[in-house]
C-alpha positions in Angstrom: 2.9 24.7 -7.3 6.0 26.8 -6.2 9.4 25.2 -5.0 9.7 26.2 -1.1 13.3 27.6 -0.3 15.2 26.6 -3.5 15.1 25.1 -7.1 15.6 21.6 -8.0 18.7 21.9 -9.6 21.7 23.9 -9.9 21.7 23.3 -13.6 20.2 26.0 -15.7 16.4 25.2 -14.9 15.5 24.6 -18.6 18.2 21.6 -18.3 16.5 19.4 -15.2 17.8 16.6 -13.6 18.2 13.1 -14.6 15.5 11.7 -12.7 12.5 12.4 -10.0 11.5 10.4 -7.4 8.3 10.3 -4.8 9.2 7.5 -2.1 6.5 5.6 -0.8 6.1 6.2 3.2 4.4 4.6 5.7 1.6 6.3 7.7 3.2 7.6 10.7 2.4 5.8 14.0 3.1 7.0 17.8 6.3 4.9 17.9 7.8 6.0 14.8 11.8 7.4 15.1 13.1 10.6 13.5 16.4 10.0 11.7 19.3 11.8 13.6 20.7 13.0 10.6 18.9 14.1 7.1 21.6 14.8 5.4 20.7 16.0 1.5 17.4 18.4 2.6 20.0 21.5 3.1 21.4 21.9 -0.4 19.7 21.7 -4.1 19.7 18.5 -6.0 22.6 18.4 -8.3 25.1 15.9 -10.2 26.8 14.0 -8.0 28.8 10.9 -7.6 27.5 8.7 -5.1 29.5 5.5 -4.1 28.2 2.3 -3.2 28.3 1.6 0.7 30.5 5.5 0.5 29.8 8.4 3.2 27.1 9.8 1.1 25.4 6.6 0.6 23.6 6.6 4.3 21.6 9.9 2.8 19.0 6.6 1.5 18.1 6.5 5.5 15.7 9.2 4.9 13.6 7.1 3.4 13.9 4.7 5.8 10.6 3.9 8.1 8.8 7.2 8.8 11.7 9.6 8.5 10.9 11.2 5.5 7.5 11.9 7.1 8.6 13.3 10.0 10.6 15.4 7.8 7.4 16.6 5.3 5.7 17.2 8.8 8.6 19.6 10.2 8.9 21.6 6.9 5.3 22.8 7.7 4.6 23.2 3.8 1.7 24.9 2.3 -1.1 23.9 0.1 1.0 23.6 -3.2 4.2 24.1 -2.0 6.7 21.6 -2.5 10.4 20.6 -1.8 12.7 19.0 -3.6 15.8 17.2 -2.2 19.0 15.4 -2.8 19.4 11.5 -3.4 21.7 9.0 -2.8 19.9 6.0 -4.0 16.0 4.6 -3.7 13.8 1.8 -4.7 10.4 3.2 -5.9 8.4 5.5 -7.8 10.9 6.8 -10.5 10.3 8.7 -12.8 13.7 9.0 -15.7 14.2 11.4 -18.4 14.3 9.0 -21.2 16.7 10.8 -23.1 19.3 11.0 -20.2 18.7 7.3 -19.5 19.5 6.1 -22.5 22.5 8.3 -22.7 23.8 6.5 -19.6 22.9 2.9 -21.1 19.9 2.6 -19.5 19.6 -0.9 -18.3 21.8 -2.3 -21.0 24.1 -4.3 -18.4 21.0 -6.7 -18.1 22.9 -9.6 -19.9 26.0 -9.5 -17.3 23.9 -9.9 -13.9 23.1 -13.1 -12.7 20.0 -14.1 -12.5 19.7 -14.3 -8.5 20.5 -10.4 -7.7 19.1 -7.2 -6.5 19.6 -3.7 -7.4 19.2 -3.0 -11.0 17.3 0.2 -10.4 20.1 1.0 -7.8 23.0 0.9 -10.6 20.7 2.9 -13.1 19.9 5.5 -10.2 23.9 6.0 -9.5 24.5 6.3 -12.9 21.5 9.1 -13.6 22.6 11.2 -10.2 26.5 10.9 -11.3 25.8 12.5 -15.1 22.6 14.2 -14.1 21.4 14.6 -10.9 18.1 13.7 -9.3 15.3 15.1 -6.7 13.5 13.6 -4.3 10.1 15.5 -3.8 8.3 16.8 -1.0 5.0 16.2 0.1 5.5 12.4 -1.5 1.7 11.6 -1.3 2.8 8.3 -2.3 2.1 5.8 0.5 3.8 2.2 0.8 1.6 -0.9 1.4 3.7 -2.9 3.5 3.6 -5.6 1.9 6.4 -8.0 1.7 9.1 -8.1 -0.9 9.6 -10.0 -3.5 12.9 -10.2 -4.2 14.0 -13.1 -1.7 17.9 -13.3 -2.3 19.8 -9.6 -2.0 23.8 -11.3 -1.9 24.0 -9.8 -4.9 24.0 -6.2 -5.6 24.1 -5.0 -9.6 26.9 -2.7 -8.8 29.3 -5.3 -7.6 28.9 -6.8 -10.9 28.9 -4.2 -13.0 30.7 -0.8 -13.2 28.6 1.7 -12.0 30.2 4.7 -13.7 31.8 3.4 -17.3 31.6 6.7 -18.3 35.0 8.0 -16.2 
């Protein structure tokens, strides 16, 4: 496969990122809504400090509904071509560096959350693109089943409970 436009990191490329992720999308229908603004597709993943609820925070929309299709559809990529872009934060298909997870903690905050709460990937994710850095790739190939969630209370998000970025 070769990387279409630029490299997955800014880091020296024998260094990647923290973590890689290949977000589920939904098959695209007639009615489905390209975002207004992909913000994230323009530059190369890189470490990056990403606020909760913060400006670069509404980068997730991308991977809201079909967006992130639309967007694999526009970039007209060829048979094993493949693009990787910036993050803000996601809830599927992760794959960490398990080195660099555990050197942020990993999911050691466990014991503070209450059990009614939502988000522990979130705060791991922050914490990973802040030290690390992280890609999104392109074609995802991964498709969501629309099924319903789970998780039935979200009032409490991980990173209002715990520090997201102990480490300064």
């Amino acid at each position: 496969m070769r990387a279409a436009s630029w490299s997955t990191s800014r880091q020296d490329p024998s260094q990647p990122s923290g973590l890689t992720n290949v977000t589920l999308v939904p098959r695209l229908g007639p009615n489905d809504s390209m975002p207004r603004r992909a913000t994230g597709l323009r530059s190369p993943p890189h470490p990056e400090r990403i606020e909760p609820r913060g400006e670069e925070w509404t980068r997730a929309s991308v991977h809201a509904a079909a967006n992130l299709m639309h967007i694999q559809n526009r970039l007209d990529l060829r048979p094993g071509e493949w693009r990787a872009y910036r993050l803000s934060w996601l809830g599927a298909c992760v794959l960490f560096d398990r080195a660099k997870l555990r050197a942020v903690g990993g999911y050691d905050f466990w014991p503070e959350v209450p059990v009614e709460h939502s988000g522990e990937d979130v705060l791991v994710e922050l914490r990973m693109l802040d030290r690390y850095g992280g890609a999104g790739i392109l074609p995802s190939g991964a498709y969501h089943l629309e099924t319903p969630t789970t998780v039935e209370s979200r009032d409490t998000e991980c990173f209002d409970v715990v520090e997201p970025f102990p480490f300064g």
